[in-house]
N, C-alpha and C positions, 0 to 999 in steps of 0.2 A: 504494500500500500504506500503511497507516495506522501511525502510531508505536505503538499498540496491537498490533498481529497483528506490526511487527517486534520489540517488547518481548516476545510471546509465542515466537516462532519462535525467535531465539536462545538460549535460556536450556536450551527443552526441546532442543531438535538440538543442544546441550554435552553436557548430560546422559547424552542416547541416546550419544553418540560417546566420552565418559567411559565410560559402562559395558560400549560395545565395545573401546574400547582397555584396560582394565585386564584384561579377561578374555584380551586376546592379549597382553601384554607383559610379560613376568616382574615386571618391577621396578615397574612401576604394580601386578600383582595385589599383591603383597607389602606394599603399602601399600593395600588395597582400604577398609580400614574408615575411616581418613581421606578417600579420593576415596567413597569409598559416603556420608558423611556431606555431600560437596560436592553429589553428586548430586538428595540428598533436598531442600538448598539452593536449587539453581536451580530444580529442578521447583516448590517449595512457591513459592518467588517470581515463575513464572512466570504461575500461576494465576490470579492478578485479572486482570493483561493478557488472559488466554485470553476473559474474560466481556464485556471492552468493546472486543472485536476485532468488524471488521464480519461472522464464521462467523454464519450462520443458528444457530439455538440449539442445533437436534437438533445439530447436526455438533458445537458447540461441548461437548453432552454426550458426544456420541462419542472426544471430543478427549483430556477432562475422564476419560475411562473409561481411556483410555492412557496419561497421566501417573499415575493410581492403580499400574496395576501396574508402572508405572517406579519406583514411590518403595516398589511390595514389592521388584522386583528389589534393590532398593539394601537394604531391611531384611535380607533374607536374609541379605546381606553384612556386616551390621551382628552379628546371631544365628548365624550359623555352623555350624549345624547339622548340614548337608549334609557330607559327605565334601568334601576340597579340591578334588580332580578330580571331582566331579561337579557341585561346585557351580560348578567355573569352565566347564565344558562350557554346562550348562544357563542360565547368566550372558549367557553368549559367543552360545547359541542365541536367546535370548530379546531378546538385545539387537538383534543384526542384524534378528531379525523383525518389531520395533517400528519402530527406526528407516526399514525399506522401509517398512511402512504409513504411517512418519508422511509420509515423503517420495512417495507417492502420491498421499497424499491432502490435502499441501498442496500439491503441485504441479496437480493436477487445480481443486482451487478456484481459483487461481491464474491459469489456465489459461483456467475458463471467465469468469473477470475480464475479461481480457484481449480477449476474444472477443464480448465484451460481453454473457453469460449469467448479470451480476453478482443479475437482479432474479429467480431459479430461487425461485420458493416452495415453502412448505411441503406446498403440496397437490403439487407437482411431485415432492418428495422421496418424501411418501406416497405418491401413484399407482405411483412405481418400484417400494420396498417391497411393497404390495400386488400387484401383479405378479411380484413373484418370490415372494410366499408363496403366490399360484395356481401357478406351476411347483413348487415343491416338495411342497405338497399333491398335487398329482398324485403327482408321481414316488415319494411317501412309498404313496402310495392303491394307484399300480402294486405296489410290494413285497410291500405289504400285501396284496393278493390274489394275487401268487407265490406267501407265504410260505405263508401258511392253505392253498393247491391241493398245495403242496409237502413241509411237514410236516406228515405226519397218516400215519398205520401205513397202511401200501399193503402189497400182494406179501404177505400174511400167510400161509405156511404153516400150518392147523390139523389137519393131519395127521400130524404129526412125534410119533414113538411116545417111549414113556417111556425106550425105551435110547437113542434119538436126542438126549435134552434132557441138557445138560451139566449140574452140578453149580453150584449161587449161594448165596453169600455177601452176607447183608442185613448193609451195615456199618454201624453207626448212631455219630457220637460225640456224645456230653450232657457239659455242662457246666452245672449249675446248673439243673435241667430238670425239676423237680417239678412243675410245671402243667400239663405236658402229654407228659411219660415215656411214663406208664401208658395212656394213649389210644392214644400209638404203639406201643405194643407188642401192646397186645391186636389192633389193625388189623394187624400185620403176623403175630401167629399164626393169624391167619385165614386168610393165605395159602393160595390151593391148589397152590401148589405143590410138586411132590414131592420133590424134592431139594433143599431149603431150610437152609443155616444161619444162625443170626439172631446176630449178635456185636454187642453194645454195649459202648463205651471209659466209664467215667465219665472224665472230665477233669480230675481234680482240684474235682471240686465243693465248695462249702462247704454243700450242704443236702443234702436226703435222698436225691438223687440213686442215689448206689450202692445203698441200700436197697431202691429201686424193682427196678434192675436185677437183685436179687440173688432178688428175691420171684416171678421170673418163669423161676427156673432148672426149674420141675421141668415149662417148658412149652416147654424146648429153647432157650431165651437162654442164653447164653454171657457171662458178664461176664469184661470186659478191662480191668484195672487202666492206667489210663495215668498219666503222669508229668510233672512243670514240662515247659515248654519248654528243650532246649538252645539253646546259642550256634547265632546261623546261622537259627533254626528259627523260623516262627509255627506259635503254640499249637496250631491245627485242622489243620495241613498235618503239625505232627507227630503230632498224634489219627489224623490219616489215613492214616501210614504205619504208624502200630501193626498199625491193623485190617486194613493190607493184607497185614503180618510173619504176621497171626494168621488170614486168611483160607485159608480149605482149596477155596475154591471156583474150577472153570473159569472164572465170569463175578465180580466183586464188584459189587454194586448198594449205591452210597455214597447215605442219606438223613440231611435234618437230620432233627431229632426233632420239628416242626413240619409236616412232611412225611406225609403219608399215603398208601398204596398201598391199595386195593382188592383183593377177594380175587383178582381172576384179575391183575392187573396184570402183576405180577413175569414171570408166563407169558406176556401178549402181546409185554412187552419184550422178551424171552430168545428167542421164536419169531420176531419181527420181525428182529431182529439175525441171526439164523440163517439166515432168511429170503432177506435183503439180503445176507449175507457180509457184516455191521457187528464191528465190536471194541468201537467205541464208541458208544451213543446215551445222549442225555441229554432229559430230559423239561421243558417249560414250565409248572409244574402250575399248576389253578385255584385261586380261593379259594372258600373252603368256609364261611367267616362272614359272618354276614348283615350290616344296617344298622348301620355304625359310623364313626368317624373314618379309619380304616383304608381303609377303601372305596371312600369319599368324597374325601378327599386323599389319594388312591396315589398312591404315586413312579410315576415312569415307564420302571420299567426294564424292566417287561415286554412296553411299548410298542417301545420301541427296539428291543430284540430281532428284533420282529417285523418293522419298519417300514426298518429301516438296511438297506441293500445288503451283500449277502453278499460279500465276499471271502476271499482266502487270509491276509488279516492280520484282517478281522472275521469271525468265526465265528461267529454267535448260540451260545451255553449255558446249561445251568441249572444253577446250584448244587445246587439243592435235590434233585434224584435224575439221579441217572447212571450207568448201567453200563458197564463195560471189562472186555477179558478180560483175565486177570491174568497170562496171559502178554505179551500186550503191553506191560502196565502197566511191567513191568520192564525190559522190551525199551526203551520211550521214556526210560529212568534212574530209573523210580520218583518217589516225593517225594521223593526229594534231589535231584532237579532244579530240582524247584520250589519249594525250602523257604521260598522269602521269596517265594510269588506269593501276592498277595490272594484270584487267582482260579487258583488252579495247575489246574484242570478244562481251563480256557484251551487251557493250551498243548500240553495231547494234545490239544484236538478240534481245533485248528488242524494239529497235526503228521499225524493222520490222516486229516482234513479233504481236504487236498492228494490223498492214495491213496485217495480215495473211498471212506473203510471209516469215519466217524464220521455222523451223520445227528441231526438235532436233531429235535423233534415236541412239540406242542403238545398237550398232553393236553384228553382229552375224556371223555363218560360211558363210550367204549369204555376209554381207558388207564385212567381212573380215580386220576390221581393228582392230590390236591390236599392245598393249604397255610393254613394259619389264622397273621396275625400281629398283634400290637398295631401300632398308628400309630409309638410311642415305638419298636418295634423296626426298623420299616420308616426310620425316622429315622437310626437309630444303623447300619442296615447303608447308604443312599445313601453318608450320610458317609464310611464305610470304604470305597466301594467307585467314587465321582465319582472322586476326584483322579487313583487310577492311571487310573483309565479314559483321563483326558485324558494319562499318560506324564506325569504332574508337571510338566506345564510350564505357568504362569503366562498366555503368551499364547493356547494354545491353549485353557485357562479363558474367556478372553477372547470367543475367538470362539463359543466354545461358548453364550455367554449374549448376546452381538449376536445370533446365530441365533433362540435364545431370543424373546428381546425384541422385535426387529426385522423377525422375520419371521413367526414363530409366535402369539404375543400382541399384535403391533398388531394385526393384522384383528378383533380381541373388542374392542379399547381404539376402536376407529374407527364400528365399530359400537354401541358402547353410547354414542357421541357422536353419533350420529345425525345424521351431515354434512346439509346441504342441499344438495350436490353430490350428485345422483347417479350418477355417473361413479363418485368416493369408495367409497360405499354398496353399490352395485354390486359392484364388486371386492373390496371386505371382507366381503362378504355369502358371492361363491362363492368366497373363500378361505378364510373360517369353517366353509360348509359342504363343501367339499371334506376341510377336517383334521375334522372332527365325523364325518365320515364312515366315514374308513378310521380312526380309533381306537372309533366304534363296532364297528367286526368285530372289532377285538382285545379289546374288552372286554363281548364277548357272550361270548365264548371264552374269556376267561382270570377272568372275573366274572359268571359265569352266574346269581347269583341278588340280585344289586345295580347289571346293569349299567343299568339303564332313567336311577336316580340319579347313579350315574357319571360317566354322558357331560357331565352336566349341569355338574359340577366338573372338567371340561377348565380350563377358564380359570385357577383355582385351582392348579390341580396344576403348569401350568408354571412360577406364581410361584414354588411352593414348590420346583422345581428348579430353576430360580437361586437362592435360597437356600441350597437343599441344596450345587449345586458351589460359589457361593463360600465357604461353610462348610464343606467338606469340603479347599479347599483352605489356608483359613487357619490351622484345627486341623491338618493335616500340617505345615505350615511350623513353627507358633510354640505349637504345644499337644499335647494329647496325645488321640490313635484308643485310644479302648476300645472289645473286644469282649468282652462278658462277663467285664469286671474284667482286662482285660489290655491292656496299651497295645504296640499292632499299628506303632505310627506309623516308630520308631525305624528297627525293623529292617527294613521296607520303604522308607522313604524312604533310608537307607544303603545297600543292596544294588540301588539301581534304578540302570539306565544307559540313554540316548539311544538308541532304536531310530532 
């Protein structure tokens, strides 16, 4: 072993073992911002050692990637931000899970030292890699034709008479929504549906927002004065419990204002749901804007939706249109359950999920619902909506962007270096097209009139969501989540605990 990799090894395994012991032992946490300042100490010092250790490089930046979020663990500590108990919980989680990886995976190199597997090159590291981004391309590809077979309006009743169709509430909340109000509204009095009430919150707007609302009373809108956020409360989750207080209907269909229903829409929901014995379905909508930045560098969340394995704790949802029957709504605790949930839709379709009464669906020209957004806004909702996704926690960022990086974007990076290994080539080739694949199905479906260019900014779109998570998580930590002029950050990163 080299006095380089032992100058490296020591300082970080202090470190890691400092920010596991101060998270369990009273009297070190109680002093944490002096030992969190030792912490930053050893890591920062260990780091030249890490470069002229004999680690292959990739490993040495995979190394380099784990002392990074050792030296946020210790700023946090430094900022204080977090509740005491949760910041020692999440301290205490993060630290144990660093230090197993670090001790795997120096024992493993170590290991094949030893065994005399010192001279494993680069292409050895890469072929692995590429090998597991062909398994997960598959198993991503499997989902992905589950999900598309699976959500889509099946069992539709269209013989259910007009006494048979329950009573819906179109609840819309706006805040600052003069662009595109009046667009939504005239799409939803289009509606054919017959027993329709349409209720819009303004939010507190600073523009002409209430105006709009107000200009549309004599075509059956309902304007609902809403109010600041209380203590406890984010702004939309309390927007959302107005209009459920002010709701007279058996079903409520919650849309943003960017959101658009088609005229029969509301109807096929309401009979689907009827249909199935559902309480809750929620809708995937398309985009409905043509060639823009927007299109072209989409986030990926309508990908993952589609493409992640369904469980009792992942549920795919969509924000942007969802109905529940509002007797339910109540029955699960209302939004005061959920007051400080980024995605409070979440945790009914998970709690109904389980009773087989919530159902998700992927809209199409039958549902007819779709959404128009700026780039800049599809920006500012990742960022609000990455971090909890990873449960705030630092390491699982982590792997969240190794995945990323390592498995998803080397096969484009290997490929546009055009090995002369074909073996290399090969494998980066049908792991390229294996994921080109099954994200072309979801983006024939969810970008029906941009998808051909789309596909093409794959490679793009995953930089820009490593970007997006570690920017989503270092504005939660050390800055401030605005959503439409209101900073979200405070009171969700305070009310979050460790599942």
């Amino acid at each position: 072993m080299s006095i380089s990799l032992i100058a490296w090894l020591w300082p970080t395994l202090g470190a890691l073992l400092l920010l596991m012991l101060m998270s369990r032992y009273n009297k070190a946490w109680q002093r944490r911002r002096v030992l969190a300042e030792a912490v930053i100490a050893l890591t920062l010092a260990s780091v030249p050692f890490l470069f002229t250790s004999d680690y292959p490089l990739l490993l040495q930046l995979v190394l380099m990637a784990m002392q990074s979020w050792v030296i946020l663990l210790a700023g946090r500590l430094l900022f204080g931000r977090l509740p005491e108990e949760l910041l020692r919980s999440s301290t205490h989680f993060n630290s144990v899970l660093g230090l197993a990886i670090f001790l795997v995976v120096t024992d493993a190199w170590l290991g094949a030292k030893m065994l005399g597997f010192d001279s494993l090159s680069y292409r050895s590291i890469a072929m692995v890699l590429l090998l597991v981004s062909v398994v997960v391309a598959m198993l991503f590809l499997y989902q992905i034709f589950w999900t598309l077979k699976h959500y889509r309006l099946r069992k539709l009743d269209e013989h259910l008479s007009l006494k048979q169709l329950p009573t819906v509430t179109l609840a819309i909340p706006a805040r600052n929504e003069t662009h595109a109000l009046a667009e939504c509204l005239q799409a939803a009095i289009a509606s054919d549906y017959p027993k329709l009430e349409i209720l819009v919150l303004d939010d507190c707007s600073q523009d002409k927002t209430s105006q709009i609302i107000r200009a549309y009373a004599h075509d059956g809108v309902r304007f609902v004065q809403g109010s600041d956020p209380a203590d406890g409360w984010l702004g939309k989750n309390q927007a959302l419990r107005t209009l459920a207080q002010e709701a007279l209907g058996d079903f409520i269909v919650f849309a943003d204002v960017d959101t658009h229903v088609d005229v029969q829409s509301i109807t096929r929901l309401v009979k689907y749901a009827l249909s199935n014995e559902l309480d809750m379905v929620s809708v995937l909508p398309q985009r409905r804007d043509g060639l823009s930045t927007a299109t072209l560098l989409q986030q990926l969340r309508y990908y993952w939706q589609v493409a992640l394995p369904v469980t009792n704790r992942r549920v795919p949802v969509a924000s942007q249109c969802w109905l529940i029957r509002r007797k339910t709504l109540k029955k699960l605790g209302g939004f005061e359950s959920v007051s400080q949930k980024i995605v409070p839709e979440g945790s009914f379709a998970r709690k109904l999920f389980a009773e087989d009464r919530y159902r998700f669906i992927i809209s199409n020209h039958e549902v007819g619902v779709s959404t128009a957004k700026k780039w800049s806004s599809q920006i500012e909702t990742g960022v609000r909506f990455l971090y909890p996704t990873f449960k705030r926690q630092p390491f699982l960022v982590l792997f969240g962007c190794l995945l990323l990086l390592g498995v998803m974007l080397l096969p484009f990076a290997v490929l546009l270096m055009a090995p002369s290994d074909p073996a290399l080539f090969i494998a980066a080739l049908v792991a390229c097209s294996v994921l080109w694949l099954g994200y072309v199905l979801v983006v024939i479906r969810t970008h029906p009139r941009t998808w051909m260019l789309s596909v093409l900014c794959l490679p793009l779109s995953l930089v820009q969501e490593v970007l997006l998570l570690l920017g989503s998580m270092l504005t939660y930590e050390f800055g401030d989540v605005n959503w439409k002029g209101r900073n979200v950050c405070y009171a969700v990163i305070t009310r979050s605990r460790l599942k």
